[in-house]
MARBA-3410 file (N, C-alpha, C, O; in Angstrom, 1 decimal):
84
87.5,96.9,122.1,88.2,97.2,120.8,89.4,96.2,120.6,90.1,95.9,121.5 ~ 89.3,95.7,119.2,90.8,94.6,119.0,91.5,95.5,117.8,91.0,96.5,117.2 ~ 92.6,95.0,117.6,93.5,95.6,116.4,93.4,94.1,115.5,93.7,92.9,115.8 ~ 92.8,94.9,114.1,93.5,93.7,113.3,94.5,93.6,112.9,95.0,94.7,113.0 ~ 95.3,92.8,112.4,96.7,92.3,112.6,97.0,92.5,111.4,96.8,91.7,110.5
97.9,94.0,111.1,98.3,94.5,109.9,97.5,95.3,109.2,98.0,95.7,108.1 ~ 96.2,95.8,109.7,95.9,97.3,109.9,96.3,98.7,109.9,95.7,99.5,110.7 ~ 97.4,99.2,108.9,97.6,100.3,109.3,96.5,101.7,109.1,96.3,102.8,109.6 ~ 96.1,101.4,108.5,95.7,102.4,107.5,94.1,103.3,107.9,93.7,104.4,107.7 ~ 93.7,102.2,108.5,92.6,102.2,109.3,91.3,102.1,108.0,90.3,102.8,108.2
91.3,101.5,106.9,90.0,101.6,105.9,89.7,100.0,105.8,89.0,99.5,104.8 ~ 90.2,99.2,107.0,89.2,98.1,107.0,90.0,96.9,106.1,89.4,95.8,105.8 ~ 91.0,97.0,105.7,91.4,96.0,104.4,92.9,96.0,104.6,93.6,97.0,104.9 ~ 93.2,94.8,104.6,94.9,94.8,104.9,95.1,94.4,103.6,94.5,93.7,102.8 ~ 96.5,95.4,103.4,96.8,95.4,101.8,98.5,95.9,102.0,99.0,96.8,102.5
98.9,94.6,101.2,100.6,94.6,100.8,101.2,95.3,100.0,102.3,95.8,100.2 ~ 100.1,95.4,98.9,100.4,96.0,97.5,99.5,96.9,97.2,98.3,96.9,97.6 ~ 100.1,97.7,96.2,98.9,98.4,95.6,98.2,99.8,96.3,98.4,99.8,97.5 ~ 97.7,100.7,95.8,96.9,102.0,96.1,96.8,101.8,97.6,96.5,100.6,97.9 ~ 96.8,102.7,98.8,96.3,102.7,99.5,96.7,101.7,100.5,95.8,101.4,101.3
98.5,100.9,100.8,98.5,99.6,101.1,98.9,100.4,102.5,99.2,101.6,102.8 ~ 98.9,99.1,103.3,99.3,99.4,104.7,101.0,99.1,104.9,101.6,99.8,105.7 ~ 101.5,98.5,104.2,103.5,98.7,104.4,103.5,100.1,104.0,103.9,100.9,104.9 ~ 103.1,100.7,102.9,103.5,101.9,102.9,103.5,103.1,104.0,104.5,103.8,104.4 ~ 101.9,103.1,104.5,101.7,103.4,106.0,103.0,103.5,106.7,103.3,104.5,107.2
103.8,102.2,106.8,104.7,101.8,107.9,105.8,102.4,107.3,106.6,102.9,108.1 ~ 106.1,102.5,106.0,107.5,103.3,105.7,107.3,104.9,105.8,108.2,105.7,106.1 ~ 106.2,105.0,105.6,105.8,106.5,105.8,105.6,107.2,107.0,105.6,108.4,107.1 ~ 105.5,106.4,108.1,105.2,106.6,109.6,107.3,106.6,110.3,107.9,106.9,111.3 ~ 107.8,106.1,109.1,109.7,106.2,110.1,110.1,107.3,109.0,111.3,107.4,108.8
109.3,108.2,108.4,110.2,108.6,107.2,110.3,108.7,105.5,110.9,109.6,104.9 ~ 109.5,107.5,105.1,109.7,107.4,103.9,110.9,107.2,102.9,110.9,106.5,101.9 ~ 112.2,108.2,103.5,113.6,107.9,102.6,114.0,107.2,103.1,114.4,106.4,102.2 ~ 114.4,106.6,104.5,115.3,106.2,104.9,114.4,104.6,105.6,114.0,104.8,106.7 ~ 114.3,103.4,104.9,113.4,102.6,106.0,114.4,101.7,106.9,114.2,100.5,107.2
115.4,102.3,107.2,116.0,101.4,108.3,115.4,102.1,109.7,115.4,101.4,110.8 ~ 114.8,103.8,109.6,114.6,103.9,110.7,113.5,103.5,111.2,112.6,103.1,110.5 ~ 113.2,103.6,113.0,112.6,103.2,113.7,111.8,104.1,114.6,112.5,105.0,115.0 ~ 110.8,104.1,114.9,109.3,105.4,115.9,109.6,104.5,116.8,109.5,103.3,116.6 ~ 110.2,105.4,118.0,110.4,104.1,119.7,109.0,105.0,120.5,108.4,106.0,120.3
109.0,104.2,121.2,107.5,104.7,122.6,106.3,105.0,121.9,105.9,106.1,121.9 ~ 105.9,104.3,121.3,104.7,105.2,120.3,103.9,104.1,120.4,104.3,102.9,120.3 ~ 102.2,104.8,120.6,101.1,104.1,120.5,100.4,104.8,119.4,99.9,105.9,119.3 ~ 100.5,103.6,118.4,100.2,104.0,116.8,99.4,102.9,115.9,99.8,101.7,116.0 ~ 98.2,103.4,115.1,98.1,102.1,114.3,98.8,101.2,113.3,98.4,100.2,112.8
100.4,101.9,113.2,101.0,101.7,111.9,102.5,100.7,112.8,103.5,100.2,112.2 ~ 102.1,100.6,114.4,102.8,99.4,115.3,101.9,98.4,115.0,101.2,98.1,115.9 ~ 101.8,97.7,114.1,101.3,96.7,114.0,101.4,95.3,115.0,100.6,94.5,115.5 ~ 102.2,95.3,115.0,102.8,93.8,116.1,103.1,94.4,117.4,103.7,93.7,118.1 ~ 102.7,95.8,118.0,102.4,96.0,119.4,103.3,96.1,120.1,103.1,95.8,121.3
104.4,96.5,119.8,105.5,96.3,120.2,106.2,97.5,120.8,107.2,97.7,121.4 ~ 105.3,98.4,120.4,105.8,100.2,120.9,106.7,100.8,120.3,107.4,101.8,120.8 ~ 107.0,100.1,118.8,108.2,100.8,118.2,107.3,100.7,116.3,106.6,99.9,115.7 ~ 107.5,101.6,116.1,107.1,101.1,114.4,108.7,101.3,113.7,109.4,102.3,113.9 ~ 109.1,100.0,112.8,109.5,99.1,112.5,109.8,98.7,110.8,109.3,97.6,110.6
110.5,99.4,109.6,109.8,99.0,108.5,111.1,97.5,107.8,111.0,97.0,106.7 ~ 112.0,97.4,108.7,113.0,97.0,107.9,114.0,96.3,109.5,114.7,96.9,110.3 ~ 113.8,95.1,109.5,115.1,94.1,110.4,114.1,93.5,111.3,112.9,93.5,111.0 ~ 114.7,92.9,112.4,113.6,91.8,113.0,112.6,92.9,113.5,112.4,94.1,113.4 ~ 111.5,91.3,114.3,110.4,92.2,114.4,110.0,93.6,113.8,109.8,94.7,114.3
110.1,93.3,112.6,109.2,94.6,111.9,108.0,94.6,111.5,107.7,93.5,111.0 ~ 107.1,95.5,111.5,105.4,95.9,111.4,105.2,95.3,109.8,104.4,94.4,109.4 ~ 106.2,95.8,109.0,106.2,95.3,107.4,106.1,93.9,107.4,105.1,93.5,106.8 ~ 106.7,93.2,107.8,106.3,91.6,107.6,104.8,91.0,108.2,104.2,90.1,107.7 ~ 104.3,91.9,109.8,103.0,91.2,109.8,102.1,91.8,109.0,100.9,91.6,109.4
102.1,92.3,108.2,101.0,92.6,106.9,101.2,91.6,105.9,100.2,91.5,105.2 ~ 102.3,90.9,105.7,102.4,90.1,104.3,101.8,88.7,104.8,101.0,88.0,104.2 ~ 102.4,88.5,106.9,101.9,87.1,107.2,99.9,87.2,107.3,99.1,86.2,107.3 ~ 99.5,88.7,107.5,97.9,89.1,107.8,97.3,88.3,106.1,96.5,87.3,106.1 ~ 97.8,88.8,105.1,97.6,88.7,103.8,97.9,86.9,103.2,97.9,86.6,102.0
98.2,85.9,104.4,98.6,84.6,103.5,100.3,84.4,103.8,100.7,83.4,104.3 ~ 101.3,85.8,103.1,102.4,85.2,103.4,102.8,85.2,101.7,103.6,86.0,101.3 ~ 102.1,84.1,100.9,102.7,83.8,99.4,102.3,84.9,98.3,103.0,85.1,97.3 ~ 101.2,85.5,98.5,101.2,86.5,97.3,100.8,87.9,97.6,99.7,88.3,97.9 ~ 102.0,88.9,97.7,101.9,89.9,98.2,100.7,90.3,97.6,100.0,91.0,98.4
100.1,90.2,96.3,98.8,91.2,95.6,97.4,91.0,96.8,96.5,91.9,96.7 ~ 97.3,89.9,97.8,96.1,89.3,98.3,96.1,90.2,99.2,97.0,90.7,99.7 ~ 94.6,90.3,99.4,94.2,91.5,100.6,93.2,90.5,101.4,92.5,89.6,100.9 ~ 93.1,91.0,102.7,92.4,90.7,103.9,91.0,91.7,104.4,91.3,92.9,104.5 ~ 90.1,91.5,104.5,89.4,92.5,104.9,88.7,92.0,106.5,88.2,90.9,106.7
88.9,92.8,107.1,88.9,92.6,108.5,87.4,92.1,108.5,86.3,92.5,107.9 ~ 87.6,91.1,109.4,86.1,90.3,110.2,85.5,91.3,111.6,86.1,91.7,112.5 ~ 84.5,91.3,111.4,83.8,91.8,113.0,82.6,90.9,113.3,82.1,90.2,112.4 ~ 82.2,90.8,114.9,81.7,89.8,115.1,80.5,90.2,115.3,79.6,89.4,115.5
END
């Protein structure tokens, strides 16, 4: 098994924006009101960058490898995961 990289959501499609996106996932997984906080020790799909903490807001946060999964320049662009 691999994790695709910016995956939260688990429906196969990495998405920045829009219905159904995976940052939201990540603000929703510390909280929702508050996104400075942080989930420490946790093995989760919504740890995107693997780091054992989910993350929505300061360095290393899970929110930015979804925008770099997606290109980086146009938050609307979605990824849909490859299998081999």
């Amino acid at each position: 098994m691999a994790l695709w990289p910016g995956e939260a959501t688990g429906d196969g499609v990495v998405k920045y924006t829009g219905g159904s996106n995976d940052r939201d996932a990540v603000l929703n997984a510390v909280g929702g009101g508050t996104p400075t906080n942080t989930v420490n020790n946790v093995y989760d799909r919504r740890d995107v960058n693997l780091d054992g903490s989910i993350k929505y807001t300061g360095s290393n946060n899970d929110r930015d490898v979804i925008l770099q999964t997606i290109g980086g320049t146009v938050p609307t662009a979605t990824r849909t995961q490859q299998l081999p």
